[in-house]
C-alpha positions in Angstrom: 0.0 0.0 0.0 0.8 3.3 -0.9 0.1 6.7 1.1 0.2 10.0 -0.5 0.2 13.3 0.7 -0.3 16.0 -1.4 2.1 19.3 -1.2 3.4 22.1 -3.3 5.2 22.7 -6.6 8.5 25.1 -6.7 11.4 25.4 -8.9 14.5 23.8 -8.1 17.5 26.6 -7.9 20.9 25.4 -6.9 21.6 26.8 -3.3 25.5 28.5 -3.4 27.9 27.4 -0.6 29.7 29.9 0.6 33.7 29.4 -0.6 36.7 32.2 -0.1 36.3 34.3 -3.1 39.5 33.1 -4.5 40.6 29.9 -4.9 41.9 27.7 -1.9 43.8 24.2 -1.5 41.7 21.4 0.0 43.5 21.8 3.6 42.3 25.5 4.0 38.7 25.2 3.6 38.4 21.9 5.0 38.2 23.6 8.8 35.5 23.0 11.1 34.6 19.8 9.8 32.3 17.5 12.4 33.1 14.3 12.2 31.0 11.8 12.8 30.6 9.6 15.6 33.1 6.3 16.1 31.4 3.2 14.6 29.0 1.6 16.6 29.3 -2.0 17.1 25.5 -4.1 17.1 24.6 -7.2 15.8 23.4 -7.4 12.6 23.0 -10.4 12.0 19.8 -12.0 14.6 16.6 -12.4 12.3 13.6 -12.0 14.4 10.4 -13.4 12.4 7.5 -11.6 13.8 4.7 -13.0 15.7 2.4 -10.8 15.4 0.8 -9.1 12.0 3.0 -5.5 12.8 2.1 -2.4 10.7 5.7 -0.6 9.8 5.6 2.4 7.7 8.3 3.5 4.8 8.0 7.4 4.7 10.6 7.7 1.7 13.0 10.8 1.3 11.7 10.8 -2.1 8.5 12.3 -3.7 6.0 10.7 -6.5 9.3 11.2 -8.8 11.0 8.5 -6.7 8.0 6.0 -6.6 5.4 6.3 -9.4 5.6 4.9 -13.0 8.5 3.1 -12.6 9.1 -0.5 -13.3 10.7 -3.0 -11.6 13.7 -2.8 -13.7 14.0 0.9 -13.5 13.7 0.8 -9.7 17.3 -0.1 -8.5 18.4 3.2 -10.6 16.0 5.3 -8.2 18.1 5.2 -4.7 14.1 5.6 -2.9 12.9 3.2 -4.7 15.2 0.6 -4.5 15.0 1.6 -0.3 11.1 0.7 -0.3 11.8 -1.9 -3.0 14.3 -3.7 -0.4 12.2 -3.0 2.8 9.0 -4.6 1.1 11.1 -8.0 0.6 12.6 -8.1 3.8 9.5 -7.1 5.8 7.5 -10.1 3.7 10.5 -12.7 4.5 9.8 -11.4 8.2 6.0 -11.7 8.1 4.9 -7.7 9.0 2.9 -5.4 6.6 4.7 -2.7 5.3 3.6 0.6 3.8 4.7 3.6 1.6 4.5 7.3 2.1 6.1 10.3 0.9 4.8 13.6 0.6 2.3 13.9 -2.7 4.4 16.4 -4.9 7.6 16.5 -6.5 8.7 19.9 -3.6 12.1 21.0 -4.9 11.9 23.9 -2.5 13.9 22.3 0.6 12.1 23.8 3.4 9.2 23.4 1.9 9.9 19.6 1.3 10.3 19.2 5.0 7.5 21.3 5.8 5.1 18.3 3.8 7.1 15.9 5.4 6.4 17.0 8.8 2.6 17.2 7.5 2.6 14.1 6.3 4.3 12.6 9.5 1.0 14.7 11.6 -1.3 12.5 9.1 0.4 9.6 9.8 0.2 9.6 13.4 -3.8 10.2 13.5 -3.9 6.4 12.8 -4.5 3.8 15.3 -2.8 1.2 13.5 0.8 2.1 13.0 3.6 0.2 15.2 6.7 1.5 14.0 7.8 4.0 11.1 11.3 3.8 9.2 12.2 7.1 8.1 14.3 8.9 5.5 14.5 12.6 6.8 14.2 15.5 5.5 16.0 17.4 8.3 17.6 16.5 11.6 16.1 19.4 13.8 13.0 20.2 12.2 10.8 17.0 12.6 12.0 15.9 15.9 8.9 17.6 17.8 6.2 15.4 15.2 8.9 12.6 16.0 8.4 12.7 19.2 5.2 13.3 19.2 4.7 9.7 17.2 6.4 8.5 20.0 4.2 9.5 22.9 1.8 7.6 21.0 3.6 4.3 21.5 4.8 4.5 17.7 8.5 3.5 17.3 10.8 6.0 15.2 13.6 4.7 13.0 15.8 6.7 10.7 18.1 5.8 7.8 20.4 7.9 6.2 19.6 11.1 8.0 19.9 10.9 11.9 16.9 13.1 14.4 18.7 14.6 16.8 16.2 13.2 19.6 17.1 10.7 21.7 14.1 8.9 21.8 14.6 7.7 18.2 15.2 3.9 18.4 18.5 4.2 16.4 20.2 5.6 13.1 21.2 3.0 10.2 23.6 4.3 8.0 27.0 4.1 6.2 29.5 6.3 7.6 29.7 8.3 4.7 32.7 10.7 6.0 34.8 7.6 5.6 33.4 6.8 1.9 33.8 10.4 1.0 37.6 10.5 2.6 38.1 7.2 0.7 36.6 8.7 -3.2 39.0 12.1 -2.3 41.9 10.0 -1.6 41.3 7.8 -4.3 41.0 11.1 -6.9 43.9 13.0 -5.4 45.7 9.5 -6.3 44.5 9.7 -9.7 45.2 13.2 -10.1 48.8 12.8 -9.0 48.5 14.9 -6.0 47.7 18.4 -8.2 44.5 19.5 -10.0 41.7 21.8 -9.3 38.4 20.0 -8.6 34.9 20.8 -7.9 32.2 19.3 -5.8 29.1 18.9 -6.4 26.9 17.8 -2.6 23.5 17.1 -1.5 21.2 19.2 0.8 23.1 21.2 3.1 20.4 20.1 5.5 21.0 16.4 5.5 23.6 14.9 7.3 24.3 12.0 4.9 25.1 15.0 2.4 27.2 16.7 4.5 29.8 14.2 6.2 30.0 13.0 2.4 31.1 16.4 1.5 33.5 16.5 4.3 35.1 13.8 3.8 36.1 15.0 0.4 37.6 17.5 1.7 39.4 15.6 4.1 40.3 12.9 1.1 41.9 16.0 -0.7 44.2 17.1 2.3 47.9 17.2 1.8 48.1 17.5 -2.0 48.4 19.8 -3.4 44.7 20.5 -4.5 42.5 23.5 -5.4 38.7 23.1 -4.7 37.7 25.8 -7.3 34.0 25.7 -5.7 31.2 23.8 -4.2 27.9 23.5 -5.2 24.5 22.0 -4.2 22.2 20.0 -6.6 19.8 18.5 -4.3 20.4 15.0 -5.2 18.9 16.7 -8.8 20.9 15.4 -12.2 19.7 18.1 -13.6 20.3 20.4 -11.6 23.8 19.2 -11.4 23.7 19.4 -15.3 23.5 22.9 -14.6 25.9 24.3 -12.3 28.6 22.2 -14.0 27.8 24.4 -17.7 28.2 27.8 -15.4 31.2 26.3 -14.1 32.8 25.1 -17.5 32.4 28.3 -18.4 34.1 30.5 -15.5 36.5 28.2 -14.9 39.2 27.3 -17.7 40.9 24.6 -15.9 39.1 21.7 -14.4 40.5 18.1 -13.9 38.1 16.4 -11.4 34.4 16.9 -10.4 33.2 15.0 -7.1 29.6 14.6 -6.8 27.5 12.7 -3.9 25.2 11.2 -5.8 25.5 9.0 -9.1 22.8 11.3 -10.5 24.9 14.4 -10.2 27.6 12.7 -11.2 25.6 12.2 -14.6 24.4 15.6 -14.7 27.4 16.5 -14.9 28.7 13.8 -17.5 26.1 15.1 -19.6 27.8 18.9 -19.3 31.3 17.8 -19.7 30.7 15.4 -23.4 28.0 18.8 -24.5 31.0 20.9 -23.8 33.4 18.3 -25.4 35.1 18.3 -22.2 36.1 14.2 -22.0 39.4 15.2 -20.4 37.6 15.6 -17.0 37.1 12.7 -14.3 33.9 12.4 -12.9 33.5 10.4 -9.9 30.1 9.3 -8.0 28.1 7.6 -4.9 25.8 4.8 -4.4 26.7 3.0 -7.4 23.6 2.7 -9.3 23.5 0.3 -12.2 23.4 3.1 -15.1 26.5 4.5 -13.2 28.5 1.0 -12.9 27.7 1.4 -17.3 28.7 4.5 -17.2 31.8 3.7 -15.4 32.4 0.2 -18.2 32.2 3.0 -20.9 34.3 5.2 -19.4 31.8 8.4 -19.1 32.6 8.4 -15.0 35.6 7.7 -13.1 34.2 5.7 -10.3 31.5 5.5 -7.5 31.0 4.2 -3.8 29.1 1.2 -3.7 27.1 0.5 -0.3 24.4 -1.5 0.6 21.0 -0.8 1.2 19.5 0.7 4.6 16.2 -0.4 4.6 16.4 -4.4 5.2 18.5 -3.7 8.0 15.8 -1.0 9.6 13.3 -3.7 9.0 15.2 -6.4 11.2 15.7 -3.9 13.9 12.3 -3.0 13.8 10.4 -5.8 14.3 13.0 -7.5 16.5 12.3 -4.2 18.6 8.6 -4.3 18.4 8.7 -8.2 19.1 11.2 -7.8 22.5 11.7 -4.7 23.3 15.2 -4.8 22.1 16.6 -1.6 22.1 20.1 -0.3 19.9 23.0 2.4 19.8 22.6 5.8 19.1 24.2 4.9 15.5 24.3 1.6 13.6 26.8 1.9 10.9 27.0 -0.6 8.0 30.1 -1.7 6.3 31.7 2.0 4.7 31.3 1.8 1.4 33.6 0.6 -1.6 34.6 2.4 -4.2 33.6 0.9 -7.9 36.4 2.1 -11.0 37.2 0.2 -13.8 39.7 -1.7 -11.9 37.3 -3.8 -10.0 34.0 -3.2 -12.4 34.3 -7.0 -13.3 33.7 -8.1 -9.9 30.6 -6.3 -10.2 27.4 -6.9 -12.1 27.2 -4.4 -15.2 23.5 -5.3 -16.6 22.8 -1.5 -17.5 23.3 -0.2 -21.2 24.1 3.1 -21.2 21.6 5.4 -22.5 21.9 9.0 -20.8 19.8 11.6 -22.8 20.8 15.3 -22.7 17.3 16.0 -20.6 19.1 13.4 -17.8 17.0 10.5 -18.8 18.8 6.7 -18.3 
């Protein structure tokens, strides 16, 4: 089942981090950076079938982009829908009902987006019949009063991806993604020879998941001798990422790497570099979609991070919470994720042809 909440259409601008106006190697505007916490040991591996006929809830990250009119096969390229896809198996394996909710337009207006989400949360929580709720925030800070609220209702709250900074949330399940993003700057510096200008294109400045892949960048880059030219944010938006990358083949002359956080970036800017007959630049990713792991066989991007998916995990700890109470760390990390090049692409499924259209269709 499927729940739908409808909300309001807005552009999608790029929001402009702030950088020193002029130019700046990696180590100088890589200060400040919050790390994330240590790993957090649990186990993983206990599968608790349920008991009883438990009603868990999916609220995606995602709007009706991420979930309607597309196919099985086209779901493992849609990171939300592969999320729900893999939570609907692994709650059916386990016995409990699962449903699907996300708010009921395609918001690209970020506070706007969480402002449905929280709406859609209120909704949610008028129900009598909801045990627990798996959650892909929108914002750490913002939701954790409806959180809570769900909560005092005897409705247990877990999050993937994106932590809520209350502590009544059972637990986080994530990938520590400062230590992907430290591995996929390394691994470019490497490539790069230790001197290049780069760019970096991140997710939502809100989301944490966005930001300690951004950092970790950063950090990757330290101690060569790099130039970050500028960051942007495309809101997990190919083509939005399509976009910043044609202003910035056009103020800056010299570009030898782009970093983006997401494999649909990474593609919106693909598509930018070949329009500009740019094939000289390296174009890395993350989450290592299928179309990318092509892209990557062809050669149109450098690499990706491969990780697994959150959501069978969140399942298992939430019905082996609702079945005995059992209760988790503050964090649970999965393994950090692997990085994908064409080194190691054979040991990797490539079942995607690659078909990227100038309008970011694949």
């Amino acid at each position: 089942m499927v729940i739908c909440l409808s909300g309001l259409l807005g552009s999608c601008p790029a929001e402009k981090i702030e950088v020193p106006q002029t130019s700046a190697p990696a180590a100088q505007q890589s200060s400040n950076i919050d790390l994330p916490p240590a790993a957090t040991s649990a186990d993983l591996e206990t599968v608790v079938p349920a008991t009883q006929p438990w009603k868990i809830i999916f609220v995606s990250q995602d709007g009706p982009k991420g979930h309607e009119n597309i196919s099985d096969q086209d779901c493992p390229e849609i990171v939300w829908c592969h999320m729900w896809q893999t939570a609907q198996e692994t709650a059916q394996e386990l016995g409990v009902d699962t449903e699907l909710a996300y708010v009921g337009e395609d918001c690209s207006q970020e506070q706007e987006c969480i402002r449905q989400q929280i709406q859609l949360l209120n909704e949610l929580i008028m129900r009598d019949d909801i045990d627990g709720i798996v959650i892909g925030p929108r914002d750490s800070n913002q939701l954790v009063p409806v959180v809570e609220k769900a909560i005092a209702k005897n409705i247990a709250i877990m999050a993937v991806g994106t932590p809520i900074n209350s502590a009544q949330v059972l637990t986080l399940v994530t990938f520590n993604d400062f230590e992907g993003g430290k591995a996929m700057g390394q691994w470019v510096a490497e490539r790069l020879k230790g001197t290049g200008n780069v760019l970096i294109i991140e997710g939502p400045k809100y989301q944490k998941n966005a930001l300690d892949r951004r950092h970790g960048f950063v950090a990757g880059l330290q101690g060569q001798n790099i130039t970050i030219l500028d960051t942007e944010t495309a809101l997990w938006s190919c083509q939005t990422a399509q976009t910043i990358t044609e202003q910035w083949l056009t103020k800056f002359p010299k570009v030898d790497a782009i970093i983006a956080a997401s494999d649909h970036m990474a593609l919106g800017a693909a598509i930018a570099t070949q329009t500009a007959q740019r094939p000289d630049i390296l174009i890395t990713g993350y989450d290592a979609i299928p179309v990318a792991r092509a892209a990557i066989a062809h050669g149109t991007l450098a690499a990706t991070a491969m990780q697994l998916t959150t959501t069978p995990t969140a399942i298992q700890l939430m019905v082996r919470h609702l079945e005995n109470n059992e209760t988790f760390p503050e964090v649970v990390y999965l393994p950090t994720p692997q990085l994908l090049s064409q080194a190691n692409l054979s040991d990797h499924s490539v079942n995607s042809p690659l078909n990227i259209s100038p309008s970011c269709r694949f």
